[in-house]
ROGU-877538 format. One line per 2 residues: their letters; for each residue y, x, z of N, C-alpha, C. Coordinates in nm, 4 decimals, padded with zeros to 6 digits. Atoms other than C-alpha are relative to their C-alpha. Layout:
a> Y X Z Y X Z Y X Z; ...
//
This chain:
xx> -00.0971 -00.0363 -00.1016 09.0488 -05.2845 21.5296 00.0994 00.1032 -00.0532; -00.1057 -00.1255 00.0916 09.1928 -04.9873 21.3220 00.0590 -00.0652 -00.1218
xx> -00.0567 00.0386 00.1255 09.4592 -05.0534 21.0685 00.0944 00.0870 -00.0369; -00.1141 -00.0568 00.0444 09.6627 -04.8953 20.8422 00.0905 -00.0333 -00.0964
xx> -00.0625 00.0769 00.0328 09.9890 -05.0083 20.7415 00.0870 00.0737 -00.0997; -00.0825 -00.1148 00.0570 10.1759 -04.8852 20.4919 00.1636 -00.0362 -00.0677
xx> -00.0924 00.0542 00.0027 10.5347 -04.9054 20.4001 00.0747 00.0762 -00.1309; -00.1173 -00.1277 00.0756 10.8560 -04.7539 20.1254 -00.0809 -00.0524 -00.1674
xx> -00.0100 00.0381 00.1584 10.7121 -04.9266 19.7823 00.1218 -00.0863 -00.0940; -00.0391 00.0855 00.0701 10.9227 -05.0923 19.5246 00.0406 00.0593 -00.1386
xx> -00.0536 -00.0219 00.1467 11.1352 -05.0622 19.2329 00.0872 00.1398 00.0060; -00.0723 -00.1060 00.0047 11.2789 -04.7525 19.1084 -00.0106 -00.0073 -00.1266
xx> -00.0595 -00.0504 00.1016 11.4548 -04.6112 18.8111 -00.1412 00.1276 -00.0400; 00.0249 -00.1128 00.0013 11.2798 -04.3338 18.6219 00.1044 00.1277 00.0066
xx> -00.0787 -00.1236 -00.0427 11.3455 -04.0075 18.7553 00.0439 -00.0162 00.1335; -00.0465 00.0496 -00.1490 11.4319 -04.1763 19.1185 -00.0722 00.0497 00.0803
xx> 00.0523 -00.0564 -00.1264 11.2710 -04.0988 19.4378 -00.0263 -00.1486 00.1432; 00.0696 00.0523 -00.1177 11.0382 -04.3190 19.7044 -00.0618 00.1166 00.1241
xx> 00.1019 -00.0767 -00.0853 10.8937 -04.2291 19.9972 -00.1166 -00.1210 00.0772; 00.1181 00.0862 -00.0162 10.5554 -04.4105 20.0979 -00.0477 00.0821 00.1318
xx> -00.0080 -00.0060 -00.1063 10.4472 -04.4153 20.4506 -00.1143 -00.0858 00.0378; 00.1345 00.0502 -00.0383 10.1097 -04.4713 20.6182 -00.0414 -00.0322 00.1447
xx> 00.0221 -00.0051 -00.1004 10.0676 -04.5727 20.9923 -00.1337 -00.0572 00.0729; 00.1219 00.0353 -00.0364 09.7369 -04.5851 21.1387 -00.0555 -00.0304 00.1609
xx> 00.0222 00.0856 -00.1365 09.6793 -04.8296 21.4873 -00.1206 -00.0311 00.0178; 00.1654 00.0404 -00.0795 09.4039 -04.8607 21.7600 -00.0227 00.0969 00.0849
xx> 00.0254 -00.1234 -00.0667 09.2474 -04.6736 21.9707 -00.0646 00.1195 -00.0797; 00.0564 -00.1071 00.1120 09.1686 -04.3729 21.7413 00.0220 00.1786 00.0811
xx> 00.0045 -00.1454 -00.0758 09.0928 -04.0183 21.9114 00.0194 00.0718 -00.0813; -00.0091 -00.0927 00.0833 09.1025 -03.8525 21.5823 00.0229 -00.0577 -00.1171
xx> 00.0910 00.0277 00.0896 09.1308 -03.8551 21.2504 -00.0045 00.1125 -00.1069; -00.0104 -00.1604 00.0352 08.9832 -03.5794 20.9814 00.0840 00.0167 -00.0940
xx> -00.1133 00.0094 00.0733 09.1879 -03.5872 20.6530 00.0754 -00.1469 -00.0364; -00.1361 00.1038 00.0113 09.4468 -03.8145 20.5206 -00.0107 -00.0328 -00.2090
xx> -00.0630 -00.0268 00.1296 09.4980 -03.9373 20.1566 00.0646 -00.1114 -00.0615; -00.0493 00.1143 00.0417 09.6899 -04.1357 19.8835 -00.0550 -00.0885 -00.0952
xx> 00.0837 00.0378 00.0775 09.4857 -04.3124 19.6159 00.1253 -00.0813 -00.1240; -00.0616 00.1044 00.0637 09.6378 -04.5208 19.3213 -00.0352 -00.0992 -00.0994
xx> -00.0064 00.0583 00.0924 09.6029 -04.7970 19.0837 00.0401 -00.0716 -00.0601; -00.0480 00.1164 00.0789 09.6598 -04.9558 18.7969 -00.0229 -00.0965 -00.0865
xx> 00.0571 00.0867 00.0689 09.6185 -05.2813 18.6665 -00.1087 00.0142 -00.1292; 00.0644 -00.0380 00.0977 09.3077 -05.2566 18.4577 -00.0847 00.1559 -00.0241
xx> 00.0478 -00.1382 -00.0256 09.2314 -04.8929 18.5592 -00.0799 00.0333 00.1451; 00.0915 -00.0074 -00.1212 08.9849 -04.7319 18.8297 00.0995 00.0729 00.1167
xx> -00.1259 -00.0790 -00.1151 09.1362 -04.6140 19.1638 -00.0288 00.1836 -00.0027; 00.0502 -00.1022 00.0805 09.2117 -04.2940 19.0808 00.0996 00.1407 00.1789
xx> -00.0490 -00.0440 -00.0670 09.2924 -04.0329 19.3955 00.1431 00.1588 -00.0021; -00.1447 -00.0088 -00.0304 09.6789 -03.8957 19.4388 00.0354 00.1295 00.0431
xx> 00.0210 -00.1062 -00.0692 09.6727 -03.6277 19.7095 -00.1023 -00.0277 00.1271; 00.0968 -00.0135 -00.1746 09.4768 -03.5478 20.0574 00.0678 00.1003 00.0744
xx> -00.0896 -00.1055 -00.1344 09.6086 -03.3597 20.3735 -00.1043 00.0008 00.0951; 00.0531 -00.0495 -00.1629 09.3476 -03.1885 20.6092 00.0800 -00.0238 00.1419
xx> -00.0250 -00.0156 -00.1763 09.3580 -03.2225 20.9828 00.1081 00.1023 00.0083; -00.0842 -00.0817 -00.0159 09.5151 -02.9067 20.9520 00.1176 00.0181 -00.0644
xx> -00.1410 00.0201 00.0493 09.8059 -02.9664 20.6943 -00.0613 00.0647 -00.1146; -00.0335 -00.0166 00.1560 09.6699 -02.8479 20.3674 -00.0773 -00.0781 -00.0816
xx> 00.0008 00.0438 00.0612 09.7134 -03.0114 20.0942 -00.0338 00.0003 -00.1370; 00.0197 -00.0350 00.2482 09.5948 -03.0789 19.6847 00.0493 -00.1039 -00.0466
xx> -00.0687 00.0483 00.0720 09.7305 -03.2720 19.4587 -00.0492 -00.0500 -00.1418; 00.0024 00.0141 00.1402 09.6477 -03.4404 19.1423 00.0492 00.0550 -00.1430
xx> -00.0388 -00.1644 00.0736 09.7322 -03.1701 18.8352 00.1422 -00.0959 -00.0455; -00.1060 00.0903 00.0517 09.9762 -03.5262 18.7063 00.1348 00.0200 00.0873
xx> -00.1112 00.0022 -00.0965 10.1993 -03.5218 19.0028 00.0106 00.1337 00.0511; -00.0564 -00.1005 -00.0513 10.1986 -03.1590 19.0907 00.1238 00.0997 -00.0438
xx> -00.1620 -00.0597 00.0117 10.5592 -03.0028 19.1832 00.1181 -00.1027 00.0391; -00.0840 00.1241 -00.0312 10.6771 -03.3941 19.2151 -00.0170 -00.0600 00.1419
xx> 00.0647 00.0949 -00.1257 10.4847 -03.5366 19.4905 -00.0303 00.1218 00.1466; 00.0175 -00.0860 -00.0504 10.4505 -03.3751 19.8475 -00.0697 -00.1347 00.1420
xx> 00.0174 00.0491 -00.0707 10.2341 -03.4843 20.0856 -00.0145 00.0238 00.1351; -00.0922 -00.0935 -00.1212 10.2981 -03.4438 20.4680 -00.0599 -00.1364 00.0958
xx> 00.0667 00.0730 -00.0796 10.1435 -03.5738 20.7968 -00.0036 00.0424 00.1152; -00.0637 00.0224 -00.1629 10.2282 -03.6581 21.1875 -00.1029 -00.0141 00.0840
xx> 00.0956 00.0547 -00.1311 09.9185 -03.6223 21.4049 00.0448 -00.0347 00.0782; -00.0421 00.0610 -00.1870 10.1042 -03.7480 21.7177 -00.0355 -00.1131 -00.0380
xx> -00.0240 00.1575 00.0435 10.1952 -04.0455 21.5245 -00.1494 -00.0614 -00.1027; 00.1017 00.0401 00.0985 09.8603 -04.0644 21.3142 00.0434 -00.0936 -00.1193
xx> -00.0809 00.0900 00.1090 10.0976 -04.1437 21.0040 00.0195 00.1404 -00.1026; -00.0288 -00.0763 00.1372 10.1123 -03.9990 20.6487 00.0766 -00.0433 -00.1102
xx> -00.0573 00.0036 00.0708 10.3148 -03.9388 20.4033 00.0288 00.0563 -00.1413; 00.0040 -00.0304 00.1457 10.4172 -03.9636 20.0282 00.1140 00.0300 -00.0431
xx> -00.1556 00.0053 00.0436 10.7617 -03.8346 19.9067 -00.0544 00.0616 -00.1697; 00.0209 -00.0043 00.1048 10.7312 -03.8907 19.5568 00.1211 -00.0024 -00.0737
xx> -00.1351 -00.0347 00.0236 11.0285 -03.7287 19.3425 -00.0399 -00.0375 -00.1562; 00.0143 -00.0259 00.1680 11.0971 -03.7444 18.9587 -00.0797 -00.0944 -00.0519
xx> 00.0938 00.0945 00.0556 10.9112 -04.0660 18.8925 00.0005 -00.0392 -00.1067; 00.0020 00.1290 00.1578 10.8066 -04.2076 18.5704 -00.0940 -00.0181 -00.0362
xx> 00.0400 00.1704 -00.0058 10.6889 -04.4739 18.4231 -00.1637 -00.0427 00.0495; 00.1397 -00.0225 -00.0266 10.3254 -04.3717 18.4371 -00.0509 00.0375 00.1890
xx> 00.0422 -00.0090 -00.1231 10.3624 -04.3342 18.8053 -00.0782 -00.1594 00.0221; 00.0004 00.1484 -00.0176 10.3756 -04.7261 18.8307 -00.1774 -00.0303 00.0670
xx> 00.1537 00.0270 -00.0766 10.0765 -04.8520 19.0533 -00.0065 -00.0679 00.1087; 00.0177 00.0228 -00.1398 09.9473 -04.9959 19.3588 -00.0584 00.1023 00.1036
xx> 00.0592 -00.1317 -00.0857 09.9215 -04.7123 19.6150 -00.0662 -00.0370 00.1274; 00.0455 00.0784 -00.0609 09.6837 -04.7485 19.8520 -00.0712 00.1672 00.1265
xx> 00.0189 -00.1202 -00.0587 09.6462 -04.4700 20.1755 -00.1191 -00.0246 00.0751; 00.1123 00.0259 -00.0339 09.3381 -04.4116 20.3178 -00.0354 00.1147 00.1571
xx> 00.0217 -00.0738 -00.1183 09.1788 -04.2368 20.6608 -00.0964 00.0550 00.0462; 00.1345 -00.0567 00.0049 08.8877 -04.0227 20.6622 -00.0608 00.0568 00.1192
xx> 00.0682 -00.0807 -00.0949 08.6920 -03.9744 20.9435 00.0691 -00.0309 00.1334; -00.0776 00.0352 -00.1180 08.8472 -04.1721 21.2212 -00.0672 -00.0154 00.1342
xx> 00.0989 00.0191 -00.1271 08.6558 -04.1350 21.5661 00.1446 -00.1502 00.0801; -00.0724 00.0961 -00.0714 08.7490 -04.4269 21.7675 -00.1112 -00.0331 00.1143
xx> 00.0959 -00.0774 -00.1094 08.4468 -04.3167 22.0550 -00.0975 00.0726 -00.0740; 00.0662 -00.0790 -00.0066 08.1950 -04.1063 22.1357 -00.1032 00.0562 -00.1373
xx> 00.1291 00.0232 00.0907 07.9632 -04.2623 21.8489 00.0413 -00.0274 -00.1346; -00.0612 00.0699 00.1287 08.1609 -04.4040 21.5676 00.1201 00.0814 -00.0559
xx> -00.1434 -00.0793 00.1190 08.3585 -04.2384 21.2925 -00.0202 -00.0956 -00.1525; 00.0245 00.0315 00.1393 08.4492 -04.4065 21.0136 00.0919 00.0027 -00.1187
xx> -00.1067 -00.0590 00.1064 08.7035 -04.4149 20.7089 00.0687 -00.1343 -00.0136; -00.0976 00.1129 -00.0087 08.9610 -04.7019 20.6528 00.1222 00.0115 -00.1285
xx> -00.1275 00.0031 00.0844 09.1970 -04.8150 20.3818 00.1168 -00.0558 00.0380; -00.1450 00.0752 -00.0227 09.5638 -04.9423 20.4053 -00.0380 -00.1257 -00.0905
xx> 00.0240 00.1507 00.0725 09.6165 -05.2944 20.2287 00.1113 00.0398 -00.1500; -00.0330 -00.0584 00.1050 09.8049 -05.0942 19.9371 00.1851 -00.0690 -00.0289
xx> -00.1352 00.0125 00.0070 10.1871 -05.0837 19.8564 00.0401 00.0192 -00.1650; -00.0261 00.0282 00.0952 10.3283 -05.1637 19.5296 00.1334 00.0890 -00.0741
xx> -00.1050 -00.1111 00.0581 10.5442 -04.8641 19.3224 00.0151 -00.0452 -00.1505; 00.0131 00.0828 00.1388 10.6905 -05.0157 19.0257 00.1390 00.0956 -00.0888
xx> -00.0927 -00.0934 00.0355 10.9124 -04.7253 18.7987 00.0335 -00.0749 -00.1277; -00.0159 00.0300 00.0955 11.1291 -04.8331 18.5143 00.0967 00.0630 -00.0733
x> -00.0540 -00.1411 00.0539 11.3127 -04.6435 18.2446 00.1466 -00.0837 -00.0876
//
């Protein structure tokens, strides 16, 4: 019943700028953090950033200073503004939802169906 959709992948230049976008539908009362994950062909999924309930954030040591991640409890939607890209960004990004009550009894965690960031130089 919960899904999350995610949107803002494609082609970019190195050195360009995406923004990646996570929206999470259903009946969902909560959810606890937020994050971005990535991979690439041939490699393990390797995690991006995360955003507490409350708004703070970490960062992978690769992307820190480039990447900022940022998130809409009303809208239960997160976000990736990823600056200064190159080539080694390149991946399938894939956002994820930790800890989603959707009643009294059930919490559980949920992936997006992953969005495709493709940087070229």
């Amino acid at each position: 019943q919960v899904q999350l959709v995610e949107s803002g992948g494609g082609l970019v230049q190195a050195g360009g700028s995406l923004r990646l976008s996570c929206a999470a539908s259903g009946s969902i009362f909560s959810i606890n953090a937020m994050g971005w994950y990535r991979q690439a062909p041939g490699k393990q999924r390797e995690l991006v950033a995360t955003i507490s309930s409350g708004g703070i954030p970490t960062y992978v040591d690769s992307v820190k200073g480039r990447f900022t991640i940022s998130r809409d409890n009303a809208k239960n939607t997160v976000y990736l503004q990823m600056n200064s890209l190159k080539r080694e960004d390149t991946a399938a990004y894939y956002c994820n939802a930790n800890g989603v009550r959707t009643s009294a009894w059930l919490v559980r965690n949920y992936w997006g169906q992953g969005t495709q960031v493709t940087v070229s130089s």
